[in-house]
C-alpha positions in Angstrom: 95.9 81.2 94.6 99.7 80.5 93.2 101.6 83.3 92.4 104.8 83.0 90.5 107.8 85.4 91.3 109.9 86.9 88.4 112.6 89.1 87.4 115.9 89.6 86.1 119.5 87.9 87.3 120.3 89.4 90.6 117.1 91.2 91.5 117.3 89.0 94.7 114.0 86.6 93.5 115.2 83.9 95.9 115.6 85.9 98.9 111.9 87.2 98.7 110.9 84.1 98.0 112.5 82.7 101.0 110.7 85.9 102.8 107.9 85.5 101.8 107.2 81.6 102.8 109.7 81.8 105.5 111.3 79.4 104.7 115.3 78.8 104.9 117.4 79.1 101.7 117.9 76.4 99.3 120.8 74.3 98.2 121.8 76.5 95.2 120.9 74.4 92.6 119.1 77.0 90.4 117.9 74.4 87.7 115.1 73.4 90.5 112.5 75.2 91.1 110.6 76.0 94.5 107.3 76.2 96.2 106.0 77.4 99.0 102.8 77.5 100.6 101.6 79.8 103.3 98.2 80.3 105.5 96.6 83.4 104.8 96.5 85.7 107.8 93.3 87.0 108.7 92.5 88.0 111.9 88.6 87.5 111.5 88.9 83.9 110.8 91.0 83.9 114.8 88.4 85.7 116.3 85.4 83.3 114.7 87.5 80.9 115.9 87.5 82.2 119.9 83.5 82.4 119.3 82.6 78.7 118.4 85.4 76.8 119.1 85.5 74.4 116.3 87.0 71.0 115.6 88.9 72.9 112.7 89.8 75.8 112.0 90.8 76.5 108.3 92.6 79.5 106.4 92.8 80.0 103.0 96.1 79.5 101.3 98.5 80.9 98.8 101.4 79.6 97.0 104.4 80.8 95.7 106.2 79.5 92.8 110.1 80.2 92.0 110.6 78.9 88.5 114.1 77.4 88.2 116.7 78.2 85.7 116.1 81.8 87.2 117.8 83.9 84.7 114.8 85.4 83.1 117.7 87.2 80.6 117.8 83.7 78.8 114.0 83.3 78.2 113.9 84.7 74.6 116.2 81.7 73.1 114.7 79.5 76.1 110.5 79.9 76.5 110.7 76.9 79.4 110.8 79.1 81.9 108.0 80.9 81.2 105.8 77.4 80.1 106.9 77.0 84.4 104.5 80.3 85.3 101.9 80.3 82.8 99.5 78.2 85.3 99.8 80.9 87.8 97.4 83.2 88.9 99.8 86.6 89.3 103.1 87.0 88.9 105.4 89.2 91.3 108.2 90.8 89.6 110.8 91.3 91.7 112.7 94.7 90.8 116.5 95.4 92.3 116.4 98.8 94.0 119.8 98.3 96.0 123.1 99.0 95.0 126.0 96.1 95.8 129.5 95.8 94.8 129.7 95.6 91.1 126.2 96.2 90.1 125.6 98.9 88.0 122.6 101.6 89.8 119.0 100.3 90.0 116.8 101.3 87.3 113.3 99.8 88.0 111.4 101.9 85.2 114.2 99.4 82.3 114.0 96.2 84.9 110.0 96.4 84.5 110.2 97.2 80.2 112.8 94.2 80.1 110.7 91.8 81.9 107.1 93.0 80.1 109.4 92.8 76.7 109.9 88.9 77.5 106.3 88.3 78.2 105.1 90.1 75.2 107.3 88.0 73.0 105.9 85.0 74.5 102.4 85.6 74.1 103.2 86.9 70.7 104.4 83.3 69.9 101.0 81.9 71.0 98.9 84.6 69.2 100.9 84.0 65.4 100.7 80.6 66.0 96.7 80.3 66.7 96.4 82.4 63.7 98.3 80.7 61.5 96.1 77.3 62.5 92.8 79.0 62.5 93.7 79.8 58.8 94.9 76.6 58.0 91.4 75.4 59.1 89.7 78.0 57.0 91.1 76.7 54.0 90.6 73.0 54.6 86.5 74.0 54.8 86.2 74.6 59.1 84.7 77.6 59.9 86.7 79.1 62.7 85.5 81.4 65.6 84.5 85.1 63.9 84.7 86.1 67.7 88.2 84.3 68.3 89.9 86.0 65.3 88.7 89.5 66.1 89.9 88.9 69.9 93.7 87.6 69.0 93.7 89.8 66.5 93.4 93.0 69.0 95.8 90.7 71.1 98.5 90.7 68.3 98.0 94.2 67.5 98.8 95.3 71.5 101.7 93.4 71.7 103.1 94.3 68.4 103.1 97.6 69.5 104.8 96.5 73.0 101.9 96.8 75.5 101.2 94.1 77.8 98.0 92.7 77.6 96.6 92.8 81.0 96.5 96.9 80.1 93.0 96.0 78.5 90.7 94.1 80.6 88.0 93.2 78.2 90.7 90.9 76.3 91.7 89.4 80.2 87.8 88.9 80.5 87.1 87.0 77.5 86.3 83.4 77.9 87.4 82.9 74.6 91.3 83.5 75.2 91.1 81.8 79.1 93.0 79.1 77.5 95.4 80.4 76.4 97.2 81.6 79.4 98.7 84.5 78.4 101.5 86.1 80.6 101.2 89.7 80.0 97.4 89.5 81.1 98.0 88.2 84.8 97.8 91.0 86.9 101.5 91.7 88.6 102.5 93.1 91.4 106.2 95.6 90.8 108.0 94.4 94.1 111.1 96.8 94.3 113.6 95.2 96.4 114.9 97.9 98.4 117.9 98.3 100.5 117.8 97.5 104.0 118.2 100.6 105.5 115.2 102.0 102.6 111.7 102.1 102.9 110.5 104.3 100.6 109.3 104.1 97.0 111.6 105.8 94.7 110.4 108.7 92.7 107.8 108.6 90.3 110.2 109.1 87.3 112.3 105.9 87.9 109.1 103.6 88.0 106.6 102.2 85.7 103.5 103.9 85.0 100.5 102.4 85.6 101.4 99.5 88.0 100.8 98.3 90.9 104.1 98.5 93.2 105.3 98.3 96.6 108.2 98.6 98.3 109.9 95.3 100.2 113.3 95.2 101.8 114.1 91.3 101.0 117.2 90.7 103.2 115.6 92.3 106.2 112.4 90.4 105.7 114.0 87.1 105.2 115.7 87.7 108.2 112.6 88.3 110.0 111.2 85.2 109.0 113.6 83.5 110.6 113.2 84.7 113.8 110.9 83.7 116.7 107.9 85.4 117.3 109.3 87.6 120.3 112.3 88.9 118.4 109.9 89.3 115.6 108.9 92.1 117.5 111.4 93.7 118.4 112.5 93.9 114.7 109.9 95.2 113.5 110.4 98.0 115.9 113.5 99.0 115.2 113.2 98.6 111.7 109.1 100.6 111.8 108.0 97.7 109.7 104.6 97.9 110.4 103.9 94.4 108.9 105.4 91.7 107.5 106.3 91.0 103.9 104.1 88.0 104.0 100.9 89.9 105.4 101.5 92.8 102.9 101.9 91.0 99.7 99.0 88.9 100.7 96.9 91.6 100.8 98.0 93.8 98.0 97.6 90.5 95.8 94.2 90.5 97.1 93.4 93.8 96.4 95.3 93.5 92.9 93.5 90.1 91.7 89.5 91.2 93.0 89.7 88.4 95.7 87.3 88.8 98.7 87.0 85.8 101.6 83.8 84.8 102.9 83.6 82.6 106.1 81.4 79.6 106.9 81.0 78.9 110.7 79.8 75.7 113.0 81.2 73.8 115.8 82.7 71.3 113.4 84.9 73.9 111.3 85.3 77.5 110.8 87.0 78.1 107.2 87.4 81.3 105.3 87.0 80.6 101.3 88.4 82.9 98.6 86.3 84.0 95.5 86.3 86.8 93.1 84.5 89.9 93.8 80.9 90.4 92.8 80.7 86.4 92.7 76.6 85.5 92.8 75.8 83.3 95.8 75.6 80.3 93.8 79.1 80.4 92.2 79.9 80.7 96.1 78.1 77.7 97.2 80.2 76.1 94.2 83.6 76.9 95.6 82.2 74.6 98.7 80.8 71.7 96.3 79.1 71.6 93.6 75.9 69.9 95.2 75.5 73.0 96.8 75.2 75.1 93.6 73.1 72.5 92.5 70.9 72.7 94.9 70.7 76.0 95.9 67.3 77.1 97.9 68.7 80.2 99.7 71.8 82.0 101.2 71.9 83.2 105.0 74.2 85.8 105.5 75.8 87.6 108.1 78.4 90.5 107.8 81.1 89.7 110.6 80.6 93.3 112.1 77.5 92.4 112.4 77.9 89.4 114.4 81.1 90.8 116.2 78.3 94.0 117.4 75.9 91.4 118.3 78.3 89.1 120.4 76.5 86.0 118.9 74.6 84.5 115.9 71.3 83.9 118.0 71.8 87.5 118.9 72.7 88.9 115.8 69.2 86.9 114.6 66.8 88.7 117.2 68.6 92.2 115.8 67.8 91.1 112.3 70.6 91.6 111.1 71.1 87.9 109.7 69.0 87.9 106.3 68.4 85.6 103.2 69.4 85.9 100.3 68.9 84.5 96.7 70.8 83.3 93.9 71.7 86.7 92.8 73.3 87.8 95.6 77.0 89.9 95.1 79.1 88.0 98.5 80.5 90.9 100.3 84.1 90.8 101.8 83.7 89.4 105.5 80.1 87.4 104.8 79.4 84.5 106.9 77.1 82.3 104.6 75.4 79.3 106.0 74.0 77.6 102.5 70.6 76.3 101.9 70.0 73.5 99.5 68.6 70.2 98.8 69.8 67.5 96.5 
């Protein structure tokens, strides 16, 4: 998963960056842009670990992506910065909420509208522009895509009218459009960047209806990452952070993006895999390799609970609770799947 973090000049993008992969600040050079990769925590994929005592133990991972040439404010003479995100999976707008010495007071409800404003213009510029060809191919004799035309068509007529196109998940759905990439259909997560000594969300008339925020106080949490695992602690105390920036966004980008982990276990490797949810079993046994999709006889599954109730697998098999399972089969958050196939 690689989510890019956006926002306007001065929102404080760097910082949460920085808090987020805990990692120390960069030389300043704007122009460059930034990555950071980070385990997923998961406290199952620990306690697997404790059971069988692998050779490996393996967690999924996210990225984060800071474009460079970070003033967003210059993207509609300059698309580059947004041709930098358009490969990402989310994006995580980061929205000042603080007040400083000479900026004017936060308003997250026009930070959000500015932002969505740039990314509509963007994926206007792809929609006119496929239009325009898929005409220019109708009249030198190709037949173009009934389907296509109807699709970008609804896409143009959204964004002409301002609304971002991950509002309407059929057109996010279509296979049609995957290619395209469009910016205002990743889901985004509204990170308001609080001030240090504020936790709360402001009221519901200074933020954007209909998305997905949550509150992060950057300079604290940047701090935090910093520290050592026993002053951690005691920050978190004082502060009644109840987790850390990393562990939250994690999971609300889970939650926001439909991801669910499953977990394959052995004495070789224990590894926690991330797939949409509702995948079938064999577009799980894919995510593995594809020789297992290929051929796939059977999936034998395990919820954790289950196996954490039973205290082991050869238990958990004598309470029947380990089952197969066929092709069709919706992987549940927490599975532990041993795959059957032959090649």
């Amino acid at each position: 998963m690689r989510l890019g973090i956006i926002g306007l000049p001065q929102s404080g993008k760097a910082t949460v960056f920085e808090a987020l992969t805990q990692s120390v600040g960069g030389d300043g050079n704007r122009q460059e842009s930034r990555i950071g990769t980070i385990t997923v925590p998961d406290p199952r994929v620990d306690l697997l670990s404790d059971m069988y005592k692998p050779r490996k133990t393996i967690f999924t991972q996210v990225e984060y992506f800071l474009p460079g040439k970070a003033d967003h404010g210059a993207a509609k003479k300059d698309q580059s910065i947004w041709t930098q995100v358009r490969d990402c999976d989310a994006l995580i707008h980061t929205v000042r909420n603080f007040s400083g010495y000479g900026l004017t007071a936060p308003a997250p409800r026009d930070d959000v509208i500015a932002i969505d404003q740039e990314l509509i213009i963007s994926d206007l510029v792809v929609v006119e522009k496929r239009l325009e060809r898929l005409a220019l191919d109708e009249r030198r004799g190709k037949k173009p895509s009934p389907e296509e035309i109807a699709l970008l068509g609804r896409c143009k007529e959204a964004l002409d009218r301002e609304i971002p196109l991950r509002r309407f998940p059929d057109i996010v759905a279509a296979k049609l459009l995957r290619g395209f990439a469009f910016l205002s259909a990743k889901p985004m997560l509204i990170l308001l960047n609080n001030d240090d000594e504020d936790d709360a969300l402001p009221g519901a008339d200074a933020l954007p209806e209909g998305e997905e925020c949550m509150v992060i106080r950057a300079k604290l949490e940047q701090e935090l990452a910093q520290m050592s695992e026993e002053e951690a602690k005691e920050f978190l105390a004082e502060f009644n952070i109840t987790a850390s920036a990393t562990d939250r966004v994690v999971r609300q980008s889970y939650e926001l993006m439909g991801l669910i982990s499953f977990f394959t276990v052995g004495e070789d490797e224990v590894r926690a895999w991330t797939i949409a949810r509702d995948t079938d079993a064999v577009d799980a046994a894919e995510v593995i390799h594809s020789d297992i999709k290929k051929g796939f006889i059977r999936a034998e599954v395990l919820a954790y609970d289950d196996l954490m109730d039973a205290g082991s697998y050869a238990e958990a098999r004598k309470k029947g609770t380990v089952r197969l399972e066929g092709k069709t089969y919706k992987v549940v958050d927490g599975d532990i799947i041993n795959f059957r196939f032959n090649v």
